[in-house]
mmCIF file of the N, C-alpha and C atoms, coordinates in Angstrom:
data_MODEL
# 
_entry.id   MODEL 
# 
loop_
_atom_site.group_PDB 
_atom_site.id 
_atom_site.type_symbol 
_atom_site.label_atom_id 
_atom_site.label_alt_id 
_atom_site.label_comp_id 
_atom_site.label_asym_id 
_atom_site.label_entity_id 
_atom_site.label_seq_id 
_atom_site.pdbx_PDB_ins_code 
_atom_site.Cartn_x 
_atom_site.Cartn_y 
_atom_site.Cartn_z 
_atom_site.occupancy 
_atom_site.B_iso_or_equiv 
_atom_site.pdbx_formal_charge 
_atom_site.auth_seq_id 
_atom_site.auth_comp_id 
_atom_site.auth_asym_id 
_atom_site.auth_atom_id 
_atom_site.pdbx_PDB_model_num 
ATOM 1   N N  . UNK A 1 1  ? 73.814 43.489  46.906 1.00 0.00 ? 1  UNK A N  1 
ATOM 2   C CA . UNK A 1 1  ? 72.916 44.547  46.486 1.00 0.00 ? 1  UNK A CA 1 
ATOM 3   C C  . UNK A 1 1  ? 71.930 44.036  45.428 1.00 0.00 ? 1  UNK A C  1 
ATOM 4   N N  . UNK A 1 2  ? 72.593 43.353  44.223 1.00 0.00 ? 2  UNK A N  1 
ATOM 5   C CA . UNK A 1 2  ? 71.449 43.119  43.414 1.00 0.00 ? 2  UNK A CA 1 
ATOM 6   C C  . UNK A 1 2  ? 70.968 41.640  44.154 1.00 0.00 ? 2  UNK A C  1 
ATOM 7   N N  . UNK A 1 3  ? 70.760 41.025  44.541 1.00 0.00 ? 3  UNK A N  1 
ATOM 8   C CA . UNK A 1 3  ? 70.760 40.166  45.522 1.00 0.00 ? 3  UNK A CA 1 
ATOM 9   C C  . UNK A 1 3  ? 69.242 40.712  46.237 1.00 0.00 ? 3  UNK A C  1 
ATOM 10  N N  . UNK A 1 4  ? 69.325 41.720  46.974 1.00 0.00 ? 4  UNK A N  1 
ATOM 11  C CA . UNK A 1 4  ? 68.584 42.266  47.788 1.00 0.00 ? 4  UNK A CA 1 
ATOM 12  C C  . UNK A 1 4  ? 67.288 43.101  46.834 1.00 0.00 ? 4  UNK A C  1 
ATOM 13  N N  . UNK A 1 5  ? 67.621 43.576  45.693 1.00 0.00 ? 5  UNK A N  1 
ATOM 14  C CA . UNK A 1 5  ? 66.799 43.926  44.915 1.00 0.00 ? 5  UNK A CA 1 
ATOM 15  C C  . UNK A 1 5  ? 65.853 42.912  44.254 1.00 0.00 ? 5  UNK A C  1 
ATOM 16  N N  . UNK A 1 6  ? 66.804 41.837  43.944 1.00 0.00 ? 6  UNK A N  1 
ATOM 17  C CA . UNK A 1 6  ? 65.366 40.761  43.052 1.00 0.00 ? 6  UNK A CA 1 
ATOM 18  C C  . UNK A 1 6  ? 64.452 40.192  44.084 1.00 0.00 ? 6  UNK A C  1 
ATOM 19  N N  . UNK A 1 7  ? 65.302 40.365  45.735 1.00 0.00 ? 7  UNK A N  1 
ATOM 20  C CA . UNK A 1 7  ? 64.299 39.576  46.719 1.00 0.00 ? 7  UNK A CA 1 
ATOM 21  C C  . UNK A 1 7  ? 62.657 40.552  46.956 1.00 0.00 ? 7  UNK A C  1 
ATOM 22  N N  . UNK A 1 8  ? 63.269 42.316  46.806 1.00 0.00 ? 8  UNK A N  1 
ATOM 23  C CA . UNK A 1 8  ? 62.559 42.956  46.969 1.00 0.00 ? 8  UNK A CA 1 
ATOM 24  C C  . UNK A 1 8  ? 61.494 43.158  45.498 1.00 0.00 ? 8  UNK A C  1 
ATOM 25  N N  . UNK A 1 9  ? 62.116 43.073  44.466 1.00 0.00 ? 9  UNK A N  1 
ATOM 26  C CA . UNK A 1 9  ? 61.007 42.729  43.425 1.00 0.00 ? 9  UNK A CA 1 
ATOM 27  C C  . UNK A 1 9  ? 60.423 41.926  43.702 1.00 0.00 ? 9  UNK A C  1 
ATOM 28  N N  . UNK A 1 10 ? 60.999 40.766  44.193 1.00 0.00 ? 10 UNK A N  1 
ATOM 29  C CA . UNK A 1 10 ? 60.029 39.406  43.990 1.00 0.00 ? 10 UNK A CA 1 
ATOM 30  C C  . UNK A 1 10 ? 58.928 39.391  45.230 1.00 0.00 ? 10 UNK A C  1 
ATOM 31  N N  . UNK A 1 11 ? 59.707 40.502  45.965 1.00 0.00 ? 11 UNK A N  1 
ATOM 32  C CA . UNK A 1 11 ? 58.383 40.462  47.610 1.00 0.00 ? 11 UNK A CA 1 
ATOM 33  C C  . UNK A 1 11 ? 57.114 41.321  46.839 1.00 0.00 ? 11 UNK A C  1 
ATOM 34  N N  . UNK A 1 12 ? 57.637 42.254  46.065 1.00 0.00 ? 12 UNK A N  1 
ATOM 35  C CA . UNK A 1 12 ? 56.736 43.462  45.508 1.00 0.00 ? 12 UNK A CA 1 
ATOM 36  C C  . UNK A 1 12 ? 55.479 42.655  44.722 1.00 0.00 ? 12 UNK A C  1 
ATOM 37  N N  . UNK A 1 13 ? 56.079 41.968  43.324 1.00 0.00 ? 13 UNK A N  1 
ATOM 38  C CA . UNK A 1 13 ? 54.990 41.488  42.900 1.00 0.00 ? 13 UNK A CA 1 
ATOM 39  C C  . UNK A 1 13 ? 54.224 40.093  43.920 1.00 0.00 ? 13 UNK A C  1 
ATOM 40  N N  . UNK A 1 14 ? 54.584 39.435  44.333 1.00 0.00 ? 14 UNK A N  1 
ATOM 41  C CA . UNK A 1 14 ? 54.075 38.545  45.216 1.00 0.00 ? 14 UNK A CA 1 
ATOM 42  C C  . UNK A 1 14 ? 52.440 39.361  46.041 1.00 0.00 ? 14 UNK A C  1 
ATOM 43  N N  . UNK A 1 15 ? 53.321 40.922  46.559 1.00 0.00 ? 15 UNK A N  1 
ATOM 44  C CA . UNK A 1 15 ? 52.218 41.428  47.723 1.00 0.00 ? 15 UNK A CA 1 
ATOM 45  C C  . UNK A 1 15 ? 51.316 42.304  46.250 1.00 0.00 ? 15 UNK A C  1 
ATOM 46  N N  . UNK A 1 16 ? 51.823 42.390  45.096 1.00 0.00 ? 16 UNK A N  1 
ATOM 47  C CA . UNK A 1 16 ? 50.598 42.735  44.107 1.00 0.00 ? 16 UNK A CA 1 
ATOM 48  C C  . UNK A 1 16 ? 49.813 41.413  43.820 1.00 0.00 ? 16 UNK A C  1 
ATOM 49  N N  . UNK A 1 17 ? 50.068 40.239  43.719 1.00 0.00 ? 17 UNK A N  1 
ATOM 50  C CA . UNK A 1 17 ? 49.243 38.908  43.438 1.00 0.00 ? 17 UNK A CA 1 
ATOM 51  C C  . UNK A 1 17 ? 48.222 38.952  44.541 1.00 0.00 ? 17 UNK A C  1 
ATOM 52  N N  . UNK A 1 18 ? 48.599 39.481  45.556 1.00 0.00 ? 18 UNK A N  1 
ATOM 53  C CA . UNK A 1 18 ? 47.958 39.035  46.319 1.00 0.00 ? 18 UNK A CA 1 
ATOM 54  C C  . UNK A 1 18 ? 46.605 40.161  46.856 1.00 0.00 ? 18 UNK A C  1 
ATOM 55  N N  . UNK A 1 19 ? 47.018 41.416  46.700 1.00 0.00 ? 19 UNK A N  1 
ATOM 56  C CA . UNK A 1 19 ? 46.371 42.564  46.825 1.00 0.00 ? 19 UNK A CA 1 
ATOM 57  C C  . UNK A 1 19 ? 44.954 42.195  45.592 1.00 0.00 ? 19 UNK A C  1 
ATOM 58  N N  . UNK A 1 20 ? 45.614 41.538  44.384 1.00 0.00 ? 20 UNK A N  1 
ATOM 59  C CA . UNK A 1 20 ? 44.670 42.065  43.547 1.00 0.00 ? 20 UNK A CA 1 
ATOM 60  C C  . UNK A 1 20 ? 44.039 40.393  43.205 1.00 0.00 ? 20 UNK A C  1 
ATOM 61  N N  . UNK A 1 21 ? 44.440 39.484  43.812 1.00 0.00 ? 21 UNK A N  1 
ATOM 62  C CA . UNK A 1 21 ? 43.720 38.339  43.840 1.00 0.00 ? 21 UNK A CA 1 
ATOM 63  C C  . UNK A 1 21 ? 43.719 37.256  42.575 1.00 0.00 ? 21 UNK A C  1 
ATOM 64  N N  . UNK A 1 22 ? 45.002 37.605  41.873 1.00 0.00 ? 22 UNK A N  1 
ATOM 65  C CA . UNK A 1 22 ? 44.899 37.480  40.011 1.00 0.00 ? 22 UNK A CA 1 
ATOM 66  C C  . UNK A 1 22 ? 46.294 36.041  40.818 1.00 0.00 ? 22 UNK A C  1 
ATOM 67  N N  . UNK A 1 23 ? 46.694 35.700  41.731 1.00 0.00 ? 23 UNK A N  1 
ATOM 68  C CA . UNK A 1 23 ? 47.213 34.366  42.535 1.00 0.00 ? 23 UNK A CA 1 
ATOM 69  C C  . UNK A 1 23 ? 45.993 33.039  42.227 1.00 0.00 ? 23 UNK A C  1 
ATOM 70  N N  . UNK A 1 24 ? 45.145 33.419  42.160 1.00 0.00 ? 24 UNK A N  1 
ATOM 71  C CA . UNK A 1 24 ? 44.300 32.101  41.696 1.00 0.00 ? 24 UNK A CA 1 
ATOM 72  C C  . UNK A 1 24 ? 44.010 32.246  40.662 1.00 0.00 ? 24 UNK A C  1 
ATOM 73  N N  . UNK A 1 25 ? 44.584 32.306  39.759 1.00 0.00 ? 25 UNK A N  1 
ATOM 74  C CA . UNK A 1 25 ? 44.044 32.264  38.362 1.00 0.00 ? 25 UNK A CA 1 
ATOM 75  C C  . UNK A 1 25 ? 45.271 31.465  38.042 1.00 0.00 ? 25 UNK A C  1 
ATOM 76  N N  . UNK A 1 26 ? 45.116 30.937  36.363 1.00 0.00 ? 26 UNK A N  1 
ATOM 77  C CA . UNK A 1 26 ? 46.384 30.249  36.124 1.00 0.00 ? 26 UNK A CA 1 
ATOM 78  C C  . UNK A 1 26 ? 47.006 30.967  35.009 1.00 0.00 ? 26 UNK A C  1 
ATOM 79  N N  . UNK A 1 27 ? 48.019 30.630  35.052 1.00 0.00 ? 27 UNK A N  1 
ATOM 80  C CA . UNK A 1 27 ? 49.264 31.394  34.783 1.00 0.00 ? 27 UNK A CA 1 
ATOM 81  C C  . UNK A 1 27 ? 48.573 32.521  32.988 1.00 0.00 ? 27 UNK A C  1 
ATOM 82  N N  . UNK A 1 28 ? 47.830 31.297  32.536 1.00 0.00 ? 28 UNK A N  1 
ATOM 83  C CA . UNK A 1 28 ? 47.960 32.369  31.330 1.00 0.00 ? 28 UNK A CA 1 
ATOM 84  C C  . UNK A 1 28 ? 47.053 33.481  31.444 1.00 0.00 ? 28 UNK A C  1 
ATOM 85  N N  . UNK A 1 29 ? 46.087 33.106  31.989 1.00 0.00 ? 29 UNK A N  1 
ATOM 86  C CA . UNK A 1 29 ? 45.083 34.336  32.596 1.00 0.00 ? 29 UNK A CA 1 
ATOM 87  C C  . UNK A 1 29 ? 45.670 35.282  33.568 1.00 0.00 ? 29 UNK A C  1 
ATOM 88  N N  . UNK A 1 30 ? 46.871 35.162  34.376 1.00 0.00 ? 30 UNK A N  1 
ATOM 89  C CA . UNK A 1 30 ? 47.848 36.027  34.906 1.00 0.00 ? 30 UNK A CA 1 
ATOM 90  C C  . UNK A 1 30 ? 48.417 37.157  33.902 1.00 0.00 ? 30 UNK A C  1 
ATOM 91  N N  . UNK A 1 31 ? 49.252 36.029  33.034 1.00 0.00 ? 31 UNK A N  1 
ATOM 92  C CA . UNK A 1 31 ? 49.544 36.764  31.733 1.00 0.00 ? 31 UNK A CA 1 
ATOM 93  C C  . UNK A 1 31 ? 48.760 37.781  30.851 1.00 0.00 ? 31 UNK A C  1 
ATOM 94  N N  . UNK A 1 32 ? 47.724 37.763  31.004 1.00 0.00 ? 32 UNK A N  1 
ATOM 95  C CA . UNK A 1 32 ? 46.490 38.445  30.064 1.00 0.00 ? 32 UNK A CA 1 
ATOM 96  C C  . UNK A 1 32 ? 46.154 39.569  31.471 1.00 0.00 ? 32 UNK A C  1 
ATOM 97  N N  . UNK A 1 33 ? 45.891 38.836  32.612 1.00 0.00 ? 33 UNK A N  1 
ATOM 98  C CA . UNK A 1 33 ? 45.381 40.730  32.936 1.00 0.00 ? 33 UNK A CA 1 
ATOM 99  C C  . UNK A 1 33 ? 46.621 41.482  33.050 1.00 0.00 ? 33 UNK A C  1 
ATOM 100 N N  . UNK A 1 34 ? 47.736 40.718  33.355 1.00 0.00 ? 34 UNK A N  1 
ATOM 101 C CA . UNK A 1 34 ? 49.197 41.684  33.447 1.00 0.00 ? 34 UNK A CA 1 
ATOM 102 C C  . UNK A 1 34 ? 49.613 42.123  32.440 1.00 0.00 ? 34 UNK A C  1 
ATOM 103 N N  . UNK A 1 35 ? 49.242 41.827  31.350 1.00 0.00 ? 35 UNK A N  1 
ATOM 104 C CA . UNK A 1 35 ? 49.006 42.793  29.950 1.00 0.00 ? 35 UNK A CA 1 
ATOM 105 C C  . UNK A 1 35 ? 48.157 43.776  29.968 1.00 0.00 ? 35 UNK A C  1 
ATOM 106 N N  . UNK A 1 36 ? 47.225 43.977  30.546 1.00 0.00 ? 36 UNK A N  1 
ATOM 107 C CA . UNK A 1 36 ? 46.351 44.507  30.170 1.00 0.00 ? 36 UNK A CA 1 
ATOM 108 C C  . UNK A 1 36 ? 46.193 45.653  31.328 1.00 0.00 ? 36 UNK A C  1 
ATOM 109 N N  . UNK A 1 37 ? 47.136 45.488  32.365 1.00 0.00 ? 37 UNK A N  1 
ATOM 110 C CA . UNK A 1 37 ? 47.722 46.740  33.099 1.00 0.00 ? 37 UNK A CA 1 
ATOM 111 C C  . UNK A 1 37 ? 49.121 47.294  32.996 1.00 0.00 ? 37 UNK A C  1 
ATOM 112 N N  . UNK A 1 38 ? 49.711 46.256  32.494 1.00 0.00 ? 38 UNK A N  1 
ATOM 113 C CA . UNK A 1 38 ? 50.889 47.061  32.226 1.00 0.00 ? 38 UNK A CA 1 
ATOM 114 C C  . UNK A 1 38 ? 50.699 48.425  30.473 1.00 0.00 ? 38 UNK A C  1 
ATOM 115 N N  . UNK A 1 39 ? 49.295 47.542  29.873 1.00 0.00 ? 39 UNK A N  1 
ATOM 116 C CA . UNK A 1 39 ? 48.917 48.253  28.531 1.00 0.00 ? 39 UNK A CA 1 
ATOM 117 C C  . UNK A 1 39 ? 48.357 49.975  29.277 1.00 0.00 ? 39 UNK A C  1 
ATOM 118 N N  . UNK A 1 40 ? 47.404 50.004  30.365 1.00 0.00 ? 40 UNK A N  1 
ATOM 119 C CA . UNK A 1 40 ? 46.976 50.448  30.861 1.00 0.00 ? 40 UNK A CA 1 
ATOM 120 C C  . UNK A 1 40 ? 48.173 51.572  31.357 1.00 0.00 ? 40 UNK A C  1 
ATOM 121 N N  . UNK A 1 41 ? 48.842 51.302  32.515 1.00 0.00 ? 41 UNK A N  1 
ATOM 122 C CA . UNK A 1 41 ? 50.032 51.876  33.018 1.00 0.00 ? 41 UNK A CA 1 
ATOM 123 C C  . UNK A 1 41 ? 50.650 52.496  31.742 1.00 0.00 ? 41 UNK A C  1 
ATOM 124 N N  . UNK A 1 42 ? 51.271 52.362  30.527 1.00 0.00 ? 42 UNK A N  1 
ATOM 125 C CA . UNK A 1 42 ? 51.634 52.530  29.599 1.00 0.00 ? 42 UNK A CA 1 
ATOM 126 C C  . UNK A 1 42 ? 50.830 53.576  28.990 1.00 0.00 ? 42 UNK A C  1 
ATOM 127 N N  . UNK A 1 43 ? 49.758 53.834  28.861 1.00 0.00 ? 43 UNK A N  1 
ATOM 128 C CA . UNK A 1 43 ? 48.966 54.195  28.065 1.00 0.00 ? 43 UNK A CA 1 
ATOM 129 C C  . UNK A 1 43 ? 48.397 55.619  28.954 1.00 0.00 ? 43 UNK A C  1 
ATOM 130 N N  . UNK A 1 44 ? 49.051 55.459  30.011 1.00 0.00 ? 44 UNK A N  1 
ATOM 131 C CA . UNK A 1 44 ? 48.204 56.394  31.453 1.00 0.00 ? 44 UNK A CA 1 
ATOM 132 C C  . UNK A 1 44 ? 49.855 57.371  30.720 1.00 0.00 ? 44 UNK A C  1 
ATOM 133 N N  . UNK A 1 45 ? 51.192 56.870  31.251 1.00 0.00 ? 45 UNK A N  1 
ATOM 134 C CA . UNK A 1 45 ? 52.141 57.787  31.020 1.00 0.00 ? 45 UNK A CA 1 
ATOM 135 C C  . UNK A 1 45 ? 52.274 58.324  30.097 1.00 0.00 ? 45 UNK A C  1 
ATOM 136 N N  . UNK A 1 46 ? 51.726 57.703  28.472 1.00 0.00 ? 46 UNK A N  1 
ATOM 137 C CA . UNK A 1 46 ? 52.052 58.487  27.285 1.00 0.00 ? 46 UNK A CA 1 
ATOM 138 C C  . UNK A 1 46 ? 51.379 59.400  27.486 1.00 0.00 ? 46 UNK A C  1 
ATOM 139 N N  . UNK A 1 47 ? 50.202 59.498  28.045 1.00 0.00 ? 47 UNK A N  1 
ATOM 140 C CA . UNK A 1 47 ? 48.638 60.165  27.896 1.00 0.00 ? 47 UNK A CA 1 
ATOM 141 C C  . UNK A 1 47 ? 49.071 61.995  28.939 1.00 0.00 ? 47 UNK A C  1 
ATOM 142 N N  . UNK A 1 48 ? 49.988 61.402  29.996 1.00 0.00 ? 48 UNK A N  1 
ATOM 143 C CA . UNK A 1 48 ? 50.547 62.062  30.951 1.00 0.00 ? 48 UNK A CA 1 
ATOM 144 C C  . UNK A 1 48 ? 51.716 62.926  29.893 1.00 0.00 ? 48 UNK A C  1 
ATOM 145 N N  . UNK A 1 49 ? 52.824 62.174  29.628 1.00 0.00 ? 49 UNK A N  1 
ATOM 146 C CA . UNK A 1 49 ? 53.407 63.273  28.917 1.00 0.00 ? 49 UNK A CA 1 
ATOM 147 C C  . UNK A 1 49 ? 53.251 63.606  27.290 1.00 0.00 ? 49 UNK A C  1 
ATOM 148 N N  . UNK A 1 50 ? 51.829 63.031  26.510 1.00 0.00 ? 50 UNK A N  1 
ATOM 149 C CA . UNK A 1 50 ? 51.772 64.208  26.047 1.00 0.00 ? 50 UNK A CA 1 
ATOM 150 C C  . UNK A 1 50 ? 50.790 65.509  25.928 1.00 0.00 ? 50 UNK A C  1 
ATOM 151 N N  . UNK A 1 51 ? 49.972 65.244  26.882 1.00 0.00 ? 51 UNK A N  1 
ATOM 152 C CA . UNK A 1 51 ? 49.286 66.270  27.530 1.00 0.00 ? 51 UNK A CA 1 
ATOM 153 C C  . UNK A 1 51 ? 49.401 67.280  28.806 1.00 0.00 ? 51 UNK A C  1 
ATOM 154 N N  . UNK A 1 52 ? 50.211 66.492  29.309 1.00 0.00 ? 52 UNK A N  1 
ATOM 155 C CA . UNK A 1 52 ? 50.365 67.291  30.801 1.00 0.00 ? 52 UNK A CA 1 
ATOM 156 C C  . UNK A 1 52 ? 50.885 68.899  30.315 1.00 0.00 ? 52 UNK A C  1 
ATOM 157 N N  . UNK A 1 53 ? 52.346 68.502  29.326 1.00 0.00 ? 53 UNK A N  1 
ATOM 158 C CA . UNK A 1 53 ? 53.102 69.380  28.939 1.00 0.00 ? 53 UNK A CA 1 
ATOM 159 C C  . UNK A 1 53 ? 52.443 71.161  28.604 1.00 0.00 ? 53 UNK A C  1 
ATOM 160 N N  . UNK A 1 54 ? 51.236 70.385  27.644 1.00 0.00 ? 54 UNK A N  1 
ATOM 161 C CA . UNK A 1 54 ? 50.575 71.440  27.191 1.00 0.00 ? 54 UNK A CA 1 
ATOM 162 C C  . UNK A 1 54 ? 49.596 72.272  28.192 1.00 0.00 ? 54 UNK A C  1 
ATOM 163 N N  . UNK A 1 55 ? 48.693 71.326  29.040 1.00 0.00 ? 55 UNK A N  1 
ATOM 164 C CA . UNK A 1 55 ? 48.157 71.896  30.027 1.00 0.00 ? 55 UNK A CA 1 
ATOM 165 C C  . UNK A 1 55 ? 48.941 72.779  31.144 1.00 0.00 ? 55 UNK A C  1 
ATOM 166 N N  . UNK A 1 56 ? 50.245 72.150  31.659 1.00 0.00 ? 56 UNK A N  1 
ATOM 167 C CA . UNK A 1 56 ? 51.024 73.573  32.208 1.00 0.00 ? 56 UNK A CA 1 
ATOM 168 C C  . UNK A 1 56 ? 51.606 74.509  31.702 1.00 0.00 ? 56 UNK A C  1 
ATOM 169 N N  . UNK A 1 57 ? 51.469 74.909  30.012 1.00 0.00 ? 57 UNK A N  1 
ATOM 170 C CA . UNK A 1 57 ? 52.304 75.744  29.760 1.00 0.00 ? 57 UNK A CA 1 
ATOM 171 C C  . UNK A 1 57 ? 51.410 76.221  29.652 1.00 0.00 ? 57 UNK A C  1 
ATOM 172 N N  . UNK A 1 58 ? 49.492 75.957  29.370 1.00 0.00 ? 58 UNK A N  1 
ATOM 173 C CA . UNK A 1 58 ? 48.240 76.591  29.187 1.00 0.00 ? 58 UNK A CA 1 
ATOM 174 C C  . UNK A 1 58 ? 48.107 77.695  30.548 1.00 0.00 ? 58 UNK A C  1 
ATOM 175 N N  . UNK A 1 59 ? 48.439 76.607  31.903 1.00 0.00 ? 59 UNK A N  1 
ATOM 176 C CA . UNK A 1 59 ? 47.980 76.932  33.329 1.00 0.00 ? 59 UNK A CA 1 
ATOM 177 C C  . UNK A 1 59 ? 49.194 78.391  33.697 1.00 0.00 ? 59 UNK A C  1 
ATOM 178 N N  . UNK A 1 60 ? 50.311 78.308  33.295 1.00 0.00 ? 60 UNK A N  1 
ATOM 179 C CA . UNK A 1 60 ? 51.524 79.356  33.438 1.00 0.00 ? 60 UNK A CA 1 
ATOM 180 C C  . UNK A 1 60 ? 51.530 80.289  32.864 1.00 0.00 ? 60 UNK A C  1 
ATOM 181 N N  . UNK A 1 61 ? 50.627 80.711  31.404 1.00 0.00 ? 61 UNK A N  1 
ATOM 182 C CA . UNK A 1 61 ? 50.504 81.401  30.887 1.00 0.00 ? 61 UNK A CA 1 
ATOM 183 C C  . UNK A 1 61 ? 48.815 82.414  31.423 1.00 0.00 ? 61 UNK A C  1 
ATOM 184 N N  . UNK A 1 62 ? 48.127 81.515  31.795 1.00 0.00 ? 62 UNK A N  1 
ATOM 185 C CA . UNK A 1 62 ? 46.678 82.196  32.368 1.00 0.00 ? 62 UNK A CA 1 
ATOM 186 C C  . UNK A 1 62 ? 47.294 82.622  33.926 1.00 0.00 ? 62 UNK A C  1 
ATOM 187 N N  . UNK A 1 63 ? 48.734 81.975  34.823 1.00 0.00 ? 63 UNK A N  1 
ATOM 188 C CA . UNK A 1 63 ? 48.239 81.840  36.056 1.00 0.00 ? 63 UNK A CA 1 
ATOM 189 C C  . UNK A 1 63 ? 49.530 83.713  35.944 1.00 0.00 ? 63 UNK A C  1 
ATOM 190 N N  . UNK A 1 64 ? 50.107 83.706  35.506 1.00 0.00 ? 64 UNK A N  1 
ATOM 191 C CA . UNK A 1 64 ? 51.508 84.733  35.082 1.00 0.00 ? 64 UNK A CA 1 
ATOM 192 C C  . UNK A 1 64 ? 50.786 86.254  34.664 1.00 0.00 ? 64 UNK A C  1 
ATOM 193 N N  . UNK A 1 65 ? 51.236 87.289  35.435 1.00 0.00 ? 65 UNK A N  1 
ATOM 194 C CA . UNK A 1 65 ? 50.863 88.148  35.280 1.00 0.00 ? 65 UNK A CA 1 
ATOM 195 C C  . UNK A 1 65 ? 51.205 88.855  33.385 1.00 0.00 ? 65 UNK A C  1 
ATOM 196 N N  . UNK A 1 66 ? 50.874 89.100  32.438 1.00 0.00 ? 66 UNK A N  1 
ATOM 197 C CA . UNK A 1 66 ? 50.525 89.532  31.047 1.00 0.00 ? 66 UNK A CA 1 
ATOM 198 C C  . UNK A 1 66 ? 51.975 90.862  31.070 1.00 0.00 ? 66 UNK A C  1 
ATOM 199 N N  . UNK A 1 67 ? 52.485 90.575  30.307 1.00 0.00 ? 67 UNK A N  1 
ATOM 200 C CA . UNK A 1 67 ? 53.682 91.694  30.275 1.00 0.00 ? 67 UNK A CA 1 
ATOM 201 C C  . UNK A 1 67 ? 53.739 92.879  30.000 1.00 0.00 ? 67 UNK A C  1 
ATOM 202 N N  . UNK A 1 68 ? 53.887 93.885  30.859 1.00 0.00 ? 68 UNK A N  1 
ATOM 203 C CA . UNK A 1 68 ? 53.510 95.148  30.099 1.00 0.00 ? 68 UNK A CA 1 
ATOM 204 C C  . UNK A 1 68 ? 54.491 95.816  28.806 1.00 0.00 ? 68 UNK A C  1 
ATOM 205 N N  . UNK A 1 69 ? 53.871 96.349  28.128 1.00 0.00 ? 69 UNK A N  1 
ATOM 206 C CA . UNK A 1 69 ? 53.713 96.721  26.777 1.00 0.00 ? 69 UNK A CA 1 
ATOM 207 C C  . UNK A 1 69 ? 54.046 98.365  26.907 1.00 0.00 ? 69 UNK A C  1 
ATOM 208 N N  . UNK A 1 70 ? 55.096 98.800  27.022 1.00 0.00 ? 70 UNK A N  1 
ATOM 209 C CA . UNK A 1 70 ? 55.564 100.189 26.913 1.00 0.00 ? 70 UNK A CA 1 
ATOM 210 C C  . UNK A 1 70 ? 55.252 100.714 25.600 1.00 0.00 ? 70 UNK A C  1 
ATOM 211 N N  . UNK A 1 71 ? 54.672 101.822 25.025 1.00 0.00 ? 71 UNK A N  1 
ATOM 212 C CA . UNK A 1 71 ? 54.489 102.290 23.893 1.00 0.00 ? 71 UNK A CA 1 
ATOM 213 C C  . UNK A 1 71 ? 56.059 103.997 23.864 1.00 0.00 ? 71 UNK A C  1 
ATOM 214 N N  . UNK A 1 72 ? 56.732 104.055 22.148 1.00 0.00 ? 72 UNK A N  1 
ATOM 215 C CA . UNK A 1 72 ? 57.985 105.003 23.029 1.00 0.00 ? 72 UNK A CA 1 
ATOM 216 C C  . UNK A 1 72 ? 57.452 105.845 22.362 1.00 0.00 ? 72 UNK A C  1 
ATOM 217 N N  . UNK A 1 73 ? 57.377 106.924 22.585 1.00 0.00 ? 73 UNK A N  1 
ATOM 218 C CA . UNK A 1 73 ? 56.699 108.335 21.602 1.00 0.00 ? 73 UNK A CA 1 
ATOM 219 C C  . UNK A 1 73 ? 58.164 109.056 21.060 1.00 0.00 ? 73 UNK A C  1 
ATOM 220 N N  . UNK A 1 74 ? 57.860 108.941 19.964 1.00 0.00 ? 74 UNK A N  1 
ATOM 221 C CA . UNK A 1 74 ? 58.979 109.922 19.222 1.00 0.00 ? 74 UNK A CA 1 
ATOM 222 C C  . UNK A 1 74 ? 59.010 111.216 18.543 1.00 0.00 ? 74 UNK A C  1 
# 
């Protein structure tokens, strides 16, 4: 099993080297744009949860019908 997983990591990034063409470059310039998407990727999820949160509780509250408000006469 883990066996089968590092083959499949290692197929994964291989078919990203190759998709994105960063295979001819040398290694430290590999290193530098793969920083600079994994900074990216990183920076996309913080951005995701700590905004998303607020925008659906914004969207649930406009999309939710307003509660009615009984007045009791005494």
């Amino acid at each position: 099993m883990l066996h089968y997983l590092k083959k499949r990591l290692a197929y994964l990034y291989f078919h990203y080297e190759l998709v994105t063409c960063i295979y001819m470059f040398e290694p430290w310039e590999r290193k530098l744009i793969n920083g600079v998407v994994i900074a990216i990727i990183c920076l996309l999820f913080f951005s995701i949860y700590v905004y998303l949160s607020k925008y659906t509780e914004t969207l649930i509250h406009f999309l939710s019908p307003a509660p009615v408000v009984r007045e009791v006469h005494m």
